[in-house]
VOPAGU-2260 file (C-alpha; in pm, 1 decimal, decimal comma):
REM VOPAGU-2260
SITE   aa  ch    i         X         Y         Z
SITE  UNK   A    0  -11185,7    3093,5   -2430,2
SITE  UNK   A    1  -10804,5    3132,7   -2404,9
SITE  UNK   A    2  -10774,7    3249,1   -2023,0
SITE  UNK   A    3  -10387,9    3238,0   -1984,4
SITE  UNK   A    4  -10293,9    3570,4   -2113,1
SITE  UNK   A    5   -9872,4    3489,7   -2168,2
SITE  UNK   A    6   -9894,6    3334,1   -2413,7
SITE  UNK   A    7  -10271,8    3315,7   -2615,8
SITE  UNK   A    8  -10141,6    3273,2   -2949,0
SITE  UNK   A    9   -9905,1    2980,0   -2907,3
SITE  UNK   A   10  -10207,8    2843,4   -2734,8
SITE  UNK   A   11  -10416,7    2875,2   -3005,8
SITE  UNK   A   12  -10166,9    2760,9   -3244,7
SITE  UNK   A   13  -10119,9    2430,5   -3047,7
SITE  UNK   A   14  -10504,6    2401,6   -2979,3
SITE  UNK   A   15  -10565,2    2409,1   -3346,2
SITE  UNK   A   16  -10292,7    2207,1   -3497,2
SITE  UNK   A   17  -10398,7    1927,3   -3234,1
SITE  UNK   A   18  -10769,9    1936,4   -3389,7
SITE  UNK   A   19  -10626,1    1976,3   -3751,9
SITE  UNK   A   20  -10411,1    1651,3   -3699,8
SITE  UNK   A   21  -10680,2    1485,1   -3549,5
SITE  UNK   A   22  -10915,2    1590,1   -3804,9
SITE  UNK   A   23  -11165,7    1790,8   -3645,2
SITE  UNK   A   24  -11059,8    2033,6   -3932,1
SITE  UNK   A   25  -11092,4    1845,2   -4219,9
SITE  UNK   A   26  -10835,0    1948,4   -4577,2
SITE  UNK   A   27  -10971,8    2279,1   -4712,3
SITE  UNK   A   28  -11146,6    2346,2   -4408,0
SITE  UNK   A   29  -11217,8    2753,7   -4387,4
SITE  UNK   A   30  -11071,8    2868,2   -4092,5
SITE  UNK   A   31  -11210,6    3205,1   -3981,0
SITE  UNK   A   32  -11036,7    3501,3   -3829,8
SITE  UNK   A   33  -11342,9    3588,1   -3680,3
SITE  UNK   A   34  -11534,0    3322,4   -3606,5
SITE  UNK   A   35  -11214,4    3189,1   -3420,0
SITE  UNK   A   36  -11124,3    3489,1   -3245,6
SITE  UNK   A   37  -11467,4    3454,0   -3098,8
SITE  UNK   A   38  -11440,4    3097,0   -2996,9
SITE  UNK   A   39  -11091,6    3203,2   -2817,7
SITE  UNK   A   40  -11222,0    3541,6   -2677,8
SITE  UNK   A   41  -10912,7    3697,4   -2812,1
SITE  UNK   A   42  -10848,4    3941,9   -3101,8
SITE  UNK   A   43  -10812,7    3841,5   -3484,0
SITE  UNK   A   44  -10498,9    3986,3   -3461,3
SITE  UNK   A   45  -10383,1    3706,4   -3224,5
SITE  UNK   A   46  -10600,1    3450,9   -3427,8
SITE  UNK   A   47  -10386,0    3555,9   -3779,3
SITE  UNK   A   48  -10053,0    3516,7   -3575,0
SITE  UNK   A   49  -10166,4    3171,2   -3453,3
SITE  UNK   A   50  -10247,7    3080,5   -3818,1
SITE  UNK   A   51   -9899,4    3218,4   -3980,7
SITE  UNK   A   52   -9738,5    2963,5   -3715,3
SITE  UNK   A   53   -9987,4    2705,0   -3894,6
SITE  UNK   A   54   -9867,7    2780,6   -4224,3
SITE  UNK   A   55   -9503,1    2771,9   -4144,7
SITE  UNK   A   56   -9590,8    2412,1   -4032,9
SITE  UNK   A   57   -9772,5    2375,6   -4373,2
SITE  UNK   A   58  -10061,8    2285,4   -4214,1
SITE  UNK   A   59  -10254,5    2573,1   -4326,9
SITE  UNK   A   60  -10282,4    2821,9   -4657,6
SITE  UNK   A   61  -10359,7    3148,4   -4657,9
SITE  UNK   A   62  -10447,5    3367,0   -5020,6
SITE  UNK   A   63  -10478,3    3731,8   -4959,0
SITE  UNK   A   64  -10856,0    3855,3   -4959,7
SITE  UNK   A   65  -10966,6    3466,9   -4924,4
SITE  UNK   A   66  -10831,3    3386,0   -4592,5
SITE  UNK   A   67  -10694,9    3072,8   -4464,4
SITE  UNK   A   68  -10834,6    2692,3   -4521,2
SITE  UNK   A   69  -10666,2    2371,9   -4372,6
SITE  UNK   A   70  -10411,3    2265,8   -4659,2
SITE  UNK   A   71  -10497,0    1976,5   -4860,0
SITE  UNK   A   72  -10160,9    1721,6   -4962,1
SITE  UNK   A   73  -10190,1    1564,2   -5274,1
SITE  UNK   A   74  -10136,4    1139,7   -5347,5
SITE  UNK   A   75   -9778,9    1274,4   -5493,1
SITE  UNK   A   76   -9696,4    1496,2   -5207,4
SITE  UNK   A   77   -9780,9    1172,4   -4953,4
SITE  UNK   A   78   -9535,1     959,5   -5144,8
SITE  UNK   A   79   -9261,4    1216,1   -5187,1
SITE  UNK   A   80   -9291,5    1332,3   -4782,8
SITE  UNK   A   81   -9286,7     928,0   -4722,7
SITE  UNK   A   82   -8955,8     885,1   -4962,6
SITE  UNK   A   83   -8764,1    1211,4   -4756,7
SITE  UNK   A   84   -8897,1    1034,8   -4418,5
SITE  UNK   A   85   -8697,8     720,4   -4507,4
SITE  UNK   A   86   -8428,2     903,0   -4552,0
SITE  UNK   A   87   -8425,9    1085,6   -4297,2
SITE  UNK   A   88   -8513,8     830,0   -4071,5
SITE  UNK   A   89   -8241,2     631,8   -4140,8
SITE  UNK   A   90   -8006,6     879,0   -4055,2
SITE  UNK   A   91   -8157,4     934,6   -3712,6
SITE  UNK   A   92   -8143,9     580,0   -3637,2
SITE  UNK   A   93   -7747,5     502,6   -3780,5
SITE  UNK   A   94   -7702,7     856,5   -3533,1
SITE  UNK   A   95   -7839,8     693,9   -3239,7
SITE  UNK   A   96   -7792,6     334,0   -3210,3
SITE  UNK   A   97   -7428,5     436,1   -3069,4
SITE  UNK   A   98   -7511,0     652,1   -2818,7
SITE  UNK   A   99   -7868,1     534,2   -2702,7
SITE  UNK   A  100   -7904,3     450,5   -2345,4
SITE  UNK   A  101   -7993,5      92,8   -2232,3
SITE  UNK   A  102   -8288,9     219,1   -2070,1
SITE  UNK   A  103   -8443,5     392,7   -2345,5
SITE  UNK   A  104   -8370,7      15,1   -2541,2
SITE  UNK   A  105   -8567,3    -130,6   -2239,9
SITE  UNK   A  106   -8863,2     134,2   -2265,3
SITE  UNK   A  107   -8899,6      26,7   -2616,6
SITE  UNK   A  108   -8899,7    -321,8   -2549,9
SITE  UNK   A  109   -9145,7    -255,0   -2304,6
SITE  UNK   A  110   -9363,2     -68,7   -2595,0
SITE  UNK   A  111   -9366,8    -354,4   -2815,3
SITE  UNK   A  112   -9492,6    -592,5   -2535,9
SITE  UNK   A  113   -9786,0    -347,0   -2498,5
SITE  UNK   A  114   -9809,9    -291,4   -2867,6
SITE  UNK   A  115   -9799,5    -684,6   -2908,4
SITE  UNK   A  116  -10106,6    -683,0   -2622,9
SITE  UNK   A  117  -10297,0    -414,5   -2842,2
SITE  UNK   A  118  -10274,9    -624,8   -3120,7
SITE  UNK   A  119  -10423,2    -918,9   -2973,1
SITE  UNK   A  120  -10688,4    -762,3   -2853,9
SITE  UNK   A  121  -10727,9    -580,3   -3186,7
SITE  UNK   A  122  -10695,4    -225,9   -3028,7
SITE  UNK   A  123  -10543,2     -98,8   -3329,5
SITE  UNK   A  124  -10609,9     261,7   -3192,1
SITE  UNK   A  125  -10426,7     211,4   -2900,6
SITE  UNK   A  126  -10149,6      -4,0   -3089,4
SITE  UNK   A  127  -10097,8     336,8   -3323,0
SITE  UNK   A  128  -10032,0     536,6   -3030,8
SITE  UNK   A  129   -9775,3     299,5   -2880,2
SITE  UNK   A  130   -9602,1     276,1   -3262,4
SITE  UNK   A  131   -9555,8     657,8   -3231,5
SITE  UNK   A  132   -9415,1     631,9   -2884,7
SITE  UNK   A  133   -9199,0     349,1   -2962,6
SITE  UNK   A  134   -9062,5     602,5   -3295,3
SITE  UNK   A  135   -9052,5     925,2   -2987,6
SITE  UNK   A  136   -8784,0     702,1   -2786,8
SITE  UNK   A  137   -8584,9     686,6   -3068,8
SITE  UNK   A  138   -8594,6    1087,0   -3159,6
SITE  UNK   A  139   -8561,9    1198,0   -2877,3
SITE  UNK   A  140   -8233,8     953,6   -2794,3
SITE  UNK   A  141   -8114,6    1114,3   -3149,5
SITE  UNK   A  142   -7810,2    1339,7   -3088,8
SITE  UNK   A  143   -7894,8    1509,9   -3408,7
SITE  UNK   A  144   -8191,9    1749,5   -3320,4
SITE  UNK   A  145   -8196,4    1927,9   -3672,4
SITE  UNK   A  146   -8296,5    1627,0   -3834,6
SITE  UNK   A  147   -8555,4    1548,5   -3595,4
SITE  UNK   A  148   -8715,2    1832,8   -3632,9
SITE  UNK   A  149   -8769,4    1800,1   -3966,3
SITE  UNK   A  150   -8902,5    1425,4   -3970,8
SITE  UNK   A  151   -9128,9    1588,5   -3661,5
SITE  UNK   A  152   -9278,0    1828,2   -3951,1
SITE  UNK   A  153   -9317,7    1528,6   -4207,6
SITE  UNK   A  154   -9494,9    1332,0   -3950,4
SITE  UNK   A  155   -9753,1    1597,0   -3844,2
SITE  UNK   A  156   -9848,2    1630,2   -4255,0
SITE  UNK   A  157   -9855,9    1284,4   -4240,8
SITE  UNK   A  158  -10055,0    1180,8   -3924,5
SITE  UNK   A  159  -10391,2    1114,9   -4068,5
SITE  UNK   A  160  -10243,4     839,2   -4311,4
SITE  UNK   A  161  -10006,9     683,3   -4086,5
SITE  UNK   A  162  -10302,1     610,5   -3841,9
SITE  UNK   A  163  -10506,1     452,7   -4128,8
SITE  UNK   A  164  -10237,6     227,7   -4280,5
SITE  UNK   A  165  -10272,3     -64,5   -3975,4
SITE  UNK   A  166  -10637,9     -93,4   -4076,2
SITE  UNK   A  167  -10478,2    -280,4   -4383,8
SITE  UNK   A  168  -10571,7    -668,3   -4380,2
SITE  UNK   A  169  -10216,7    -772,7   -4271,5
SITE  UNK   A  170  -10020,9    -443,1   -4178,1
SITE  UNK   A  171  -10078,2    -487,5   -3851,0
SITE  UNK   A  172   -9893,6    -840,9   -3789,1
SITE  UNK   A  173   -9613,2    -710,3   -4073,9
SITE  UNK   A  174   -9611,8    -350,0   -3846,9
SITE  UNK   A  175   -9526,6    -532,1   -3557,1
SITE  UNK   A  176   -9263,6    -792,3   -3718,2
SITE  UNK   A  177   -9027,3    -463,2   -3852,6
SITE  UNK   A  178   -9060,1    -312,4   -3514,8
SITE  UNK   A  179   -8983,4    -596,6   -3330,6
SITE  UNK   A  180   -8647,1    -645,0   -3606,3
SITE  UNK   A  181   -8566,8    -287,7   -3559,6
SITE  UNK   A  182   -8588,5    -344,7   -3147,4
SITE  UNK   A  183   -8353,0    -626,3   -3223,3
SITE  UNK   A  184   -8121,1    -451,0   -3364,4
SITE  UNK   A  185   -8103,8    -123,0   -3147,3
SITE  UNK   A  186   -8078,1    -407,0   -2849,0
SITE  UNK   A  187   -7727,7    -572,1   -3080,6
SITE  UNK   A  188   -7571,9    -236,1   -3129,4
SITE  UNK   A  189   -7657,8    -304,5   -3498,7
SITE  UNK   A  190   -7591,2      22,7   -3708,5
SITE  UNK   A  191   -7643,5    -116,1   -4050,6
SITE  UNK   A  192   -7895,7    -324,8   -3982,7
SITE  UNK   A  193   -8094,2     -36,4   -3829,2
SITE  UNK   A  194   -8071,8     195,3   -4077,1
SITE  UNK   A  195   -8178,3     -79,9   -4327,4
SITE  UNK   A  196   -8493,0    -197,4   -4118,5
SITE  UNK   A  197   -8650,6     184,9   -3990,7
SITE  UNK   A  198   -8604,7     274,5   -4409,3
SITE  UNK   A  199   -8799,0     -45,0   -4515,5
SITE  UNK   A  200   -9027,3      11,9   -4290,8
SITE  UNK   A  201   -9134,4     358,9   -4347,8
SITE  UNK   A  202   -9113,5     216,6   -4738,6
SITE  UNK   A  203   -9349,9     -61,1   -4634,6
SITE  UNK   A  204   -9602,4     162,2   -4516,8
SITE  UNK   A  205   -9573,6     390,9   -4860,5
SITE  UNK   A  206   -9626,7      55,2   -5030,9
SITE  UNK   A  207   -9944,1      11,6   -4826,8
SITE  UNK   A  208  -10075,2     347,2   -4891,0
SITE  UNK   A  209   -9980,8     317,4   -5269,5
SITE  UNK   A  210  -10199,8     -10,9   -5256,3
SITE  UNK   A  211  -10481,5      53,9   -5118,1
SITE  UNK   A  212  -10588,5     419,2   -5215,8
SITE  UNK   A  213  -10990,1     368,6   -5193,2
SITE  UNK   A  214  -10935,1     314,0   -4801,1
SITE  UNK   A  215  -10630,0     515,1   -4696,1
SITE  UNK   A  216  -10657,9     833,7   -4938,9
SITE  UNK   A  217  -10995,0    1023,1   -4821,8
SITE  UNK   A  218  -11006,4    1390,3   -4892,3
């Protein structure tokens, strides 16, 4: 039961796009006005306002007189929200190499020695989690905001993948090789080279997912 009454629906919203991302909700999941409202102890007009908010974050659909299901992303849609990523991506990087402070540099280079420690001990849960911290540093050091926001969405339709990929024979060691030659570069100044290395990697890990579809692409 939601028991701070401020704010219930953003709390819902947040509550359930955590267990949608995490999978608790699987794609095409029914999601019930009802039976959520009474799992909240809050109205079903607070539940439907909480699941607009999903739907603007295309993480839900709703069809009049049907009601709303966790939204499924096709094999095409992966690989097209992977391509705009890169793009994107690339842009936040050549935007903050300049103006990144050397202790954000040092935080990441103190990510990778973890990430490097998960990896030896083949912790590739807790190495995923340190990958996406290692990519926060870098949005949140971006000076363009717009542009994170919108990688932010891609990466929240993409979360379930992008876990999946490092249990690939061999994406791990190649995972941590690119981030160690992007760390290289944000610790030279290198704007080119940057840009270059964060786009081939998030192409590396659509190559990945293109490759090995019986393991990675699960409905």
């Amino acid at each position: 039961m939601i028991q701070d009454s401020k704010n219930p629906t953003t709390k819902i919203f947040e509550s359930l796009k955590r267990a949608i991302i995490d999978g608790e909700y699987p794609p095409l999941a029914p999601l019930n006005e009802v039976k959520l409202s009474s799992h909240y102890g809050v109205s079903r007009n607070t539940v439907k306002k909480a699941l607009l908010m999903l739907e603007n974050e295309n993480l839900v659909s709703i069809e009049l007189n049907k009601g709303a299901k966790v939204k499924s992303v096709s094999l095409e849609e992966v690989k097209e929200f992977l391509e705009l990523r890169a793009t994107l991506e690339r842009f936040i990087v050549g935007k903050t190499v300049p103006v990144i402070a050397q202790t954000d540099i040092e935080k990441m280079a103190e990510i990778l020695k973890t990430m490097k420690q998960r990896l030896q001990e083949r912790n590739l849960l807790e190495y995923s989690k340190h990958n996406h911290i290692f990519h926060e540093i870098i949005s949140n050091a971006c000076p363009n905001k717009a542009a994170v926001d919108m990688t932010n969405r891609l990466k929240v339709l993409m979360r379930r993948y992008d876990s999946k990929t490092i249990l690939v024979p061999g994406r791990d060691a190649r995972s941590f090789e690119e981030h160690s030659a992007i760390l290289k570069a944000f610790q030279t100044r290198d704007v080119q080279s940057a840009e270059k290395l964060i786009e081939q990697h998030i192409m590396n890990v659509k190559k990945t997912l293109e490759e090995n579809l019986p393991l990675l692409f699960i409905q």
